[in-house]
N, CA, C and O atoms as a Tinker XYZ file with bonds, in Angstrom:
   356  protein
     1  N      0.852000   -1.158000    0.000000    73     2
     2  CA     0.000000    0.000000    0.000000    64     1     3
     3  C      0.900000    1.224000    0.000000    63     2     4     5
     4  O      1.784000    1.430000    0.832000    81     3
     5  N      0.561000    2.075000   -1.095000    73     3     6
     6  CA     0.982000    3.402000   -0.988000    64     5     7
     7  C      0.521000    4.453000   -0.628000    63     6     8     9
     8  O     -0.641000    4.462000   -1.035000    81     7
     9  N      0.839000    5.813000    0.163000    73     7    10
    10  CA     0.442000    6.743000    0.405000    64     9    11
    11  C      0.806000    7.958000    0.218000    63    10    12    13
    12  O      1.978000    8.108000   -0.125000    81    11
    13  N      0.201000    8.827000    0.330000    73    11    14
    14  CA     0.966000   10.232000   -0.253000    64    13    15
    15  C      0.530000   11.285000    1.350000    63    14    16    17
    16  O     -0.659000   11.262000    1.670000    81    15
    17  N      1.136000   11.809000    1.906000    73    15    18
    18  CA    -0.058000   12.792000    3.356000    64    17    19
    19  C      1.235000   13.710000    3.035000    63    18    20    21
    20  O      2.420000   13.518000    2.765000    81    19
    21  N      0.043000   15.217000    3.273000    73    19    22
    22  CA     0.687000   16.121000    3.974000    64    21    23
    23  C     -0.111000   16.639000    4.819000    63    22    24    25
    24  O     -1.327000   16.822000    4.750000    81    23
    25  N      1.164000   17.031000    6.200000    73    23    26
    26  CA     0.477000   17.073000    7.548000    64    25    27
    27  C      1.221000   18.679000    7.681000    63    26    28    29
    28  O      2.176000   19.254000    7.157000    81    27
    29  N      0.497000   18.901000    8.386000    73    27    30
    30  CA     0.658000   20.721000    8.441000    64    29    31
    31  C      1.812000   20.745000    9.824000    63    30    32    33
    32  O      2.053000   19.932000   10.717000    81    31
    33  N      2.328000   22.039000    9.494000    73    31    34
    34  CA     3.050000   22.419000   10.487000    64    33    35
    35  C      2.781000   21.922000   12.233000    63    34    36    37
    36  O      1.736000   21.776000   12.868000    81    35
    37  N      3.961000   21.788000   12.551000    73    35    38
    38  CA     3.502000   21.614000   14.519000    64    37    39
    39  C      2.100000   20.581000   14.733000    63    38    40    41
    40  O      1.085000   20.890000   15.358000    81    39
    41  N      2.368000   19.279000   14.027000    73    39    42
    42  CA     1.683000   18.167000   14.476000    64    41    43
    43  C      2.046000   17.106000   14.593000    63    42    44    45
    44  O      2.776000   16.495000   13.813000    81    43
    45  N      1.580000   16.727000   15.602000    73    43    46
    46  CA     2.153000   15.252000   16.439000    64    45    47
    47  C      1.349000   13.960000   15.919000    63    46    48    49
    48  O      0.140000   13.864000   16.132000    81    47
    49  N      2.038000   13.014000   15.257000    73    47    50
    50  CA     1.122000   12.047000   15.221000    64    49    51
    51  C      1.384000   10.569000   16.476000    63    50    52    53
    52  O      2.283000    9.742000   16.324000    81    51
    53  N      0.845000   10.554000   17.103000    73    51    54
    54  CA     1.222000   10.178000   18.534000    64    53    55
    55  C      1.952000    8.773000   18.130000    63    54    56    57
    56  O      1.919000    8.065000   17.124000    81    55
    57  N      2.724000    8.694000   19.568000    73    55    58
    58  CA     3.633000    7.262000   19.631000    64    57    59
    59  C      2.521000    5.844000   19.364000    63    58    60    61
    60  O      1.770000    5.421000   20.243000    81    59
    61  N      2.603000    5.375000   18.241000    73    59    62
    62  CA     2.152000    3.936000   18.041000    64    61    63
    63  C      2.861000    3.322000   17.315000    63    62    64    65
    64  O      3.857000    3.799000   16.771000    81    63
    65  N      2.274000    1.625000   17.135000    73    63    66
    66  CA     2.902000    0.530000   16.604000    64    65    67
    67  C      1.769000   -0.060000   15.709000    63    66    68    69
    68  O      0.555000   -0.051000   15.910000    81    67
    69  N      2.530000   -0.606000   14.604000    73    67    70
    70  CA     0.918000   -1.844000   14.063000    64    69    71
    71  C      1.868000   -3.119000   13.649000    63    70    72    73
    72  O      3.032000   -3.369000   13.963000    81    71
    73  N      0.975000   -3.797000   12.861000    73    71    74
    74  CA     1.549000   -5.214000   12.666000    64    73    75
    75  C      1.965000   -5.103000   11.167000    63    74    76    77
    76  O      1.573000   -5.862000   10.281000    81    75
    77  N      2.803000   -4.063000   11.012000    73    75    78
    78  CA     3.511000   -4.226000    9.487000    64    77    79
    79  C      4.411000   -3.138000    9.600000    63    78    80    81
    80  O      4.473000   -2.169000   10.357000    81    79
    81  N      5.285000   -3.664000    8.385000    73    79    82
    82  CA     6.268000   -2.628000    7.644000    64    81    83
    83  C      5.925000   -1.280000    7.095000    63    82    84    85
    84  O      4.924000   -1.111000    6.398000    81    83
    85  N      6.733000   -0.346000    7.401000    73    83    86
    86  CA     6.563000    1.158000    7.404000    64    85    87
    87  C      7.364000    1.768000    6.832000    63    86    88    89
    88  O      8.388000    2.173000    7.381000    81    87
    89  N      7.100000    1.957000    5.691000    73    87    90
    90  CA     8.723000    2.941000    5.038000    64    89    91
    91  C      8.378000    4.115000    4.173000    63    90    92    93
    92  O      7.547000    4.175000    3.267000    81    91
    93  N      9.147000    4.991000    4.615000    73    91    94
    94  CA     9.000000    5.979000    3.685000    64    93    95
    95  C     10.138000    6.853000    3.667000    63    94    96    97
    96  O     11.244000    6.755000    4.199000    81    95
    97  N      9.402000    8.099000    2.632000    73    95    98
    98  CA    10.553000    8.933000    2.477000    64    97    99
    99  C     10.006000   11.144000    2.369000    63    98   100   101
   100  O      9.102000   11.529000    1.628000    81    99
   101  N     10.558000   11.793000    2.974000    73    99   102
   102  CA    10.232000   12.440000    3.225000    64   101   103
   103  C     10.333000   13.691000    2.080000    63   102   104   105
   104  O     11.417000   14.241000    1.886000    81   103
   105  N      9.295000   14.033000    1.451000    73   103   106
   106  CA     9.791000   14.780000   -0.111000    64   105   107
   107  C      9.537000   16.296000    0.499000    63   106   108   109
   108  O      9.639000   17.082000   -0.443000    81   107
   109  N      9.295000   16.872000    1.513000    73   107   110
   110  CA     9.229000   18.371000    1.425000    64   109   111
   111  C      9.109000   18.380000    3.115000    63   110   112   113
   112  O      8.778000   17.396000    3.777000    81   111
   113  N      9.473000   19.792000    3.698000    73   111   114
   114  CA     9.255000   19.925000    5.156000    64   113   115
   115  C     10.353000   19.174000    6.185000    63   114   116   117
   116  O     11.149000   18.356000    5.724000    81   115
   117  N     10.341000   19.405000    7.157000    73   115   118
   118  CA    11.078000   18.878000    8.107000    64   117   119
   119  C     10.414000   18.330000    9.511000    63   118   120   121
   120  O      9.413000   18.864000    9.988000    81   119
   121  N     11.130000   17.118000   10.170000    73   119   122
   122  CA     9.971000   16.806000   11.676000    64   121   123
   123  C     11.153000   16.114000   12.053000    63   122   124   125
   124  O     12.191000   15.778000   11.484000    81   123
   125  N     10.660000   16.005000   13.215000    73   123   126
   126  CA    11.527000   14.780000   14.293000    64   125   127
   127  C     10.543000   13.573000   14.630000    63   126   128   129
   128  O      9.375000   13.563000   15.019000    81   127
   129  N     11.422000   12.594000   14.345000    73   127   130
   130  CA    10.518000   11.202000   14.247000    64   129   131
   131  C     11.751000   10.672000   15.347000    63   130   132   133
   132  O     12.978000   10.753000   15.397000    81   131
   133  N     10.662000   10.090000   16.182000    73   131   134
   134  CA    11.064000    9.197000   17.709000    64   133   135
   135  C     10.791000    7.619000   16.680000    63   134   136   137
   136  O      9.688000    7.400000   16.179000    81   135
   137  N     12.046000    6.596000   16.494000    73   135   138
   138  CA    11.449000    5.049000   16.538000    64   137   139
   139  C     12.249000    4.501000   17.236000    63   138   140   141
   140  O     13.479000    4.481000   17.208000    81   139
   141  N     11.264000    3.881000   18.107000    73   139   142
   142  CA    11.926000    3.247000   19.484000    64   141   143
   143  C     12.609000    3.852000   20.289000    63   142   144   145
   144  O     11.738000    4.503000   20.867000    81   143
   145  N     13.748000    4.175000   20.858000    73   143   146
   146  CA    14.416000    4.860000   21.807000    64   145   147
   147  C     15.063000    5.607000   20.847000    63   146   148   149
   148  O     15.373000    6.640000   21.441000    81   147
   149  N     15.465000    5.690000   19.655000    73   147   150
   150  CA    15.804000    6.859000   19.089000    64   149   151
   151  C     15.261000    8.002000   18.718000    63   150   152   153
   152  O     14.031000    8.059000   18.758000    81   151
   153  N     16.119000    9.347000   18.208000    73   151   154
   154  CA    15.349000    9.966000   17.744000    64   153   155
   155  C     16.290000   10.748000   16.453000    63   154   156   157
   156  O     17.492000   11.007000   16.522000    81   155
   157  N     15.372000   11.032000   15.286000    73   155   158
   158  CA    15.753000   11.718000   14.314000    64   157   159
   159  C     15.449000   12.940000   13.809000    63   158   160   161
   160  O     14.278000   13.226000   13.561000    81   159
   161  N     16.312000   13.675000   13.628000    73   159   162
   162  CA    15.801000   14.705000   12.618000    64   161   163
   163  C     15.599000   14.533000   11.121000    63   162   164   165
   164  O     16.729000   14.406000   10.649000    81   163
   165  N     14.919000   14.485000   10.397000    73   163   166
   166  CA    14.478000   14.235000    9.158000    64   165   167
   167  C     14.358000   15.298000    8.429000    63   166   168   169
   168  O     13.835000   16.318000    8.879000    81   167
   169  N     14.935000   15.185000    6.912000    73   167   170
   170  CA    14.734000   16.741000    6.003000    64   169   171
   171  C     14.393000   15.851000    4.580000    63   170   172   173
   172  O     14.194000   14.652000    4.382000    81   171
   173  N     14.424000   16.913000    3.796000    73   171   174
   174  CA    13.626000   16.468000    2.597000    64   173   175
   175  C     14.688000   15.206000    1.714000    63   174   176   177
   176  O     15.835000   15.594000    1.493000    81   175
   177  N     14.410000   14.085000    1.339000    73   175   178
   178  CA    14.834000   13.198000    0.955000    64   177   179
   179  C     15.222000   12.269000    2.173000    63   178   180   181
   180  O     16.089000   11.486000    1.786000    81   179
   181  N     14.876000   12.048000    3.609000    73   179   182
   182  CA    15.486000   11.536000    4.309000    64   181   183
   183  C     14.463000   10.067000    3.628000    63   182   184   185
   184  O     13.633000    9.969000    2.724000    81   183
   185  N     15.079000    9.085000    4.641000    73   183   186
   186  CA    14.262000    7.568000    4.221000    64   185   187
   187  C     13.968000    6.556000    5.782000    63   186   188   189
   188  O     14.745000    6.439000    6.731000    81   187
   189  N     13.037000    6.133000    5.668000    73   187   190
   190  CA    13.101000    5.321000    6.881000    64   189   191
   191  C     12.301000    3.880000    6.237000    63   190   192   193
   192  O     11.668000    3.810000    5.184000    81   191
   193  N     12.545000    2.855000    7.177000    73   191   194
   194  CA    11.795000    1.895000    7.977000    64   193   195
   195  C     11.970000    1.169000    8.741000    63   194   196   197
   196  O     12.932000    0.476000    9.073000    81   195
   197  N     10.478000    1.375000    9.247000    73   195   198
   198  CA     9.902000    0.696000   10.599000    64   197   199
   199  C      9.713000   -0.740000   10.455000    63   198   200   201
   200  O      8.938000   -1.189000    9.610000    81   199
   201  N     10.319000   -1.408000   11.161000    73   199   202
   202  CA     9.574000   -2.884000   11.296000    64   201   203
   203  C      8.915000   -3.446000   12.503000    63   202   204   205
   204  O      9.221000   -3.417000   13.695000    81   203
   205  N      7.886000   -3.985000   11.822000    73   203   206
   206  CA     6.489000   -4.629000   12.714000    64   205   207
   207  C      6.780000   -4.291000   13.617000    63   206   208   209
   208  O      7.917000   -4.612000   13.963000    81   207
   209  N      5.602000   -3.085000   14.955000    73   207   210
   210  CA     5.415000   -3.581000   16.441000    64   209   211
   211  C      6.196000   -2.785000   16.783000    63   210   212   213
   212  O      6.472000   -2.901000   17.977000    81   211
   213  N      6.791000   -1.860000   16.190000    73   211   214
   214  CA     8.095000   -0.797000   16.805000    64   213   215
   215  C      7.288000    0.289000   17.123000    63   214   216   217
   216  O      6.406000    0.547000   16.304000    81   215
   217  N      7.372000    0.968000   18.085000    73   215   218
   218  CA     6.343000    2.340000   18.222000    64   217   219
   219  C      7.525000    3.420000   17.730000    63   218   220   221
   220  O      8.714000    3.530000   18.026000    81   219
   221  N      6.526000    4.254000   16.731000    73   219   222
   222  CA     7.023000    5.981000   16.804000    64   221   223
   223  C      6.250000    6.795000   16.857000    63   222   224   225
   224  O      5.054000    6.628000   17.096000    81   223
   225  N      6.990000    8.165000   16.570000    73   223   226
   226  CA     6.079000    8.772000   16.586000    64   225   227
   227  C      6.418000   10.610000   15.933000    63   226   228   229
   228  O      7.244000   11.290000   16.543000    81   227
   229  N      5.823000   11.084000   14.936000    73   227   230
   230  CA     6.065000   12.194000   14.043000    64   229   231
   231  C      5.569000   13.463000   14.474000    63   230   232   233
   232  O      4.416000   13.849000   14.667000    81   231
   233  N      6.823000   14.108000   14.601000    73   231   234
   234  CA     6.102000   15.784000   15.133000    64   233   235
   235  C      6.749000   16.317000   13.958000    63   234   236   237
   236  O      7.912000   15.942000   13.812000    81   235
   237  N      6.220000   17.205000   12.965000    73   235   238
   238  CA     6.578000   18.071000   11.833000    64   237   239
   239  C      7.021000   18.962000   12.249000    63   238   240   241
   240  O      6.891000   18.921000   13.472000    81   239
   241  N      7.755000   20.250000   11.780000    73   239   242
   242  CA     8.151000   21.112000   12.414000    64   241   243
   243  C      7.595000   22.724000   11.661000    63   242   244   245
   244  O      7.027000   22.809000   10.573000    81   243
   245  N      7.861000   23.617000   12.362000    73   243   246
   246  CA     7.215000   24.535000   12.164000    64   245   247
   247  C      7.040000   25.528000   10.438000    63   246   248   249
   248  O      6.200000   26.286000    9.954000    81   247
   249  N      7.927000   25.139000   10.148000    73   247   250
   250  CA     7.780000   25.645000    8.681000    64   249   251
   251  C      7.261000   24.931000    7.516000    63   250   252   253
   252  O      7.688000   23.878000    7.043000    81   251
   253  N      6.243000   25.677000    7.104000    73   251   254
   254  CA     5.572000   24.669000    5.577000    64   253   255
   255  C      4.886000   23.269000    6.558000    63   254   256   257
   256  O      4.954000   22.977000    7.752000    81   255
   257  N      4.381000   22.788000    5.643000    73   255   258
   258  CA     3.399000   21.212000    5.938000    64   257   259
   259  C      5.118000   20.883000    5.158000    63   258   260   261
   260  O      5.973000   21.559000    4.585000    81   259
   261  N      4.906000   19.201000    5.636000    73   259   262
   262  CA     5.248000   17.947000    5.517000    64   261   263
   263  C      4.831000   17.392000    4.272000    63   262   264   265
   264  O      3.621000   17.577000    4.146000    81   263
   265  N      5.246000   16.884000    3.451000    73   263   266
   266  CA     4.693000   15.573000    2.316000    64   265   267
   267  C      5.703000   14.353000    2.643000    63   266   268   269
   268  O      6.930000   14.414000    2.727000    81   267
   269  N      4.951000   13.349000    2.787000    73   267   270
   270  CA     5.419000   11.925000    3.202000    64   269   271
   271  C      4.814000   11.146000    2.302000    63   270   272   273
   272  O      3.591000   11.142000    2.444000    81   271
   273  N      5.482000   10.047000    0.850000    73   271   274
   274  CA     5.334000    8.888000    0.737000    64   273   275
   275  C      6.102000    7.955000    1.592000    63   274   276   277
   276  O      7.315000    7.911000    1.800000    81   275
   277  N      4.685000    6.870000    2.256000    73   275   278
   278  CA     4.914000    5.720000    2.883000    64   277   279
   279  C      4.205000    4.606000    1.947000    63   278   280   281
   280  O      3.277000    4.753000    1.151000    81   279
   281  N      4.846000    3.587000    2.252000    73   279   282
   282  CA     4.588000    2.341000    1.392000    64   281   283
   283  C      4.225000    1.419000    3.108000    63   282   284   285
   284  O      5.021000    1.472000    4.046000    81   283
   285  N      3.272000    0.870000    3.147000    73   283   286
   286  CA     2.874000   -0.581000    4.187000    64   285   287
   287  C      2.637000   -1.587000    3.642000    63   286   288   289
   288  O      1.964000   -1.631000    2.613000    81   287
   289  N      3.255000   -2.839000    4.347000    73   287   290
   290  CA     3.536000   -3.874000    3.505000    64   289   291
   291  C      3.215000   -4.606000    5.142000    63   290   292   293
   292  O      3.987000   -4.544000    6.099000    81   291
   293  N      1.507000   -5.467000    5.109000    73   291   294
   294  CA     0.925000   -5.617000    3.927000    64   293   295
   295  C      0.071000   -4.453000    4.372000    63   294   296   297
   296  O      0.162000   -4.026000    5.524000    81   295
   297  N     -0.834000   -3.880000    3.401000    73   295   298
   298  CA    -1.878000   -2.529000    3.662000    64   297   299
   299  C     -2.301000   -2.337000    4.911000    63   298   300   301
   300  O     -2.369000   -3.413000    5.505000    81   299
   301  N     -2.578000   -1.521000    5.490000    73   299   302
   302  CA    -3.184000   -0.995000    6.574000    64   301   303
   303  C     -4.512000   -0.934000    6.349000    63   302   304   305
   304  O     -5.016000   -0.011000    5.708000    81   303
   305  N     -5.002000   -1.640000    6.717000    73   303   306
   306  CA    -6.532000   -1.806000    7.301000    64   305   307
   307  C     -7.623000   -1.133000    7.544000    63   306   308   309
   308  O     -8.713000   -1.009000    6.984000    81   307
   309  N     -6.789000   -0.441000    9.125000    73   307   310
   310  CA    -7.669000    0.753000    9.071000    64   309   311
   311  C     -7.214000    2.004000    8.573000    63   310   312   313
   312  O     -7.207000    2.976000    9.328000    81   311
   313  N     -6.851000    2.095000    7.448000    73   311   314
   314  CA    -6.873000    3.657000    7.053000    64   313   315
   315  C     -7.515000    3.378000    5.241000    63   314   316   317
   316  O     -7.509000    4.191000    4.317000    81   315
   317  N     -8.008000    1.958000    5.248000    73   315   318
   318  CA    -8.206000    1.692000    3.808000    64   317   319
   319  C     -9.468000    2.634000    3.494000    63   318   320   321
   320  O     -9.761000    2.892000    2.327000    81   319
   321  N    -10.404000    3.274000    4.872000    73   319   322
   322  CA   -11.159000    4.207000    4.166000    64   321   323
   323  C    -11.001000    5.498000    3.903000    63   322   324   325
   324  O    -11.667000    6.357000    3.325000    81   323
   325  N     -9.903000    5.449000    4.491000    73   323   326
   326  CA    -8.858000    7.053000    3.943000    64   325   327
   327  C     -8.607000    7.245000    2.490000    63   326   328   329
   328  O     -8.587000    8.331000    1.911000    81   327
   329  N     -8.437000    6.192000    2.019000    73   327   330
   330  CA    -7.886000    5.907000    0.466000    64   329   331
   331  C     -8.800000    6.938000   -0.524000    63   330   332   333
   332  O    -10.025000    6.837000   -0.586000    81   331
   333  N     -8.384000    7.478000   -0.935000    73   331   334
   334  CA    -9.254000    7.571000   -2.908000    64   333   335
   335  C     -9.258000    6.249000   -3.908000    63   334   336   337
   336  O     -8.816000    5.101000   -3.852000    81   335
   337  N     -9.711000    6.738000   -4.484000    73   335   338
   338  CA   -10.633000    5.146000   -5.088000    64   337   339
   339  C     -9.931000    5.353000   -6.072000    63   338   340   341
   340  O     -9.639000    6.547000   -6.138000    81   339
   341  N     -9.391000    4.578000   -7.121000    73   339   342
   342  CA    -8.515000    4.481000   -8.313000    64   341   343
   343  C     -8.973000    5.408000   -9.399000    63   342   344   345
   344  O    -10.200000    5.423000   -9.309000    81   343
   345  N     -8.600000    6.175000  -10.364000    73   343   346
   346  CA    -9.538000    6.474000  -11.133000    64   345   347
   347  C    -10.353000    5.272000  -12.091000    63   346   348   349
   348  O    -10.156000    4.153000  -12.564000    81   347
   349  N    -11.149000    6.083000  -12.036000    73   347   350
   350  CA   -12.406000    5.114000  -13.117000    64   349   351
   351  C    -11.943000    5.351000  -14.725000    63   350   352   353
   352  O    -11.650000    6.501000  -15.053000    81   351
   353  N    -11.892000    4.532000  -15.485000    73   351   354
   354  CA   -12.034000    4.823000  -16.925000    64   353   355
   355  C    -12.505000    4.356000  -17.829000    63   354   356
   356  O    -12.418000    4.910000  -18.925000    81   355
C-alpha cells in the first residue's frame, strides 16, 4: 500500500505501533521522528523503515506542511477508508 499525506506544520502524530512494515521517504518539510528509543531529525529526501510492532512517533516542524510517501507492507486496514478510489475509466 501506498500513500501520499501532507500534515501541516507543529503536528504530532502520537507514539504507536501496528503489525507491518513502514517505510518511507520524506519529499518536502522537516519533523523529528522518535522510533523506538531513538530519535531523528528528518529533512527532505530523508528515508526510513519501521519494522512490525516498533512504536514511533512524528512531530513536523514549524515551517511549511510535511509531504510523506509511505509504502505498508501488507496494507493498513484501518486507514483503507482514507484511500481515494482508483480512477475510473
Amino acid at each position: 500500500m501506498v500513500t501520499v499525506y501532507e500534515i501541516a506544520p507543529n503536528t504530532t502524530i502520537k507514539r504507536h505501533s501496528h503489525k507491518i512494515v513502514q517505510s518511507g521517504t520524506l519529499l518536502e518539510g522537516g519533523a523529528t521522528f522518535r522510533v523506538g528509543k531513538e530519535v531523528y531529525r528528518v529533512v527532505r529526501g530523508s528515508s526510513w523503515s519501521i519494522p512490525s510492532g516498533l512504536p514511533h512517533e512524528f512531530v513536523s516542524g514549524p515551517k511549511g506542511p510535511c509531504r510523506v510517501v509511505e509504502v505498508f507492507v501488507p496494507e493498513r486496514e484501518d486507514i483503507l477508508d482514507e484511500a481515494l478510489p482508483p480512477d475510473q475509466k
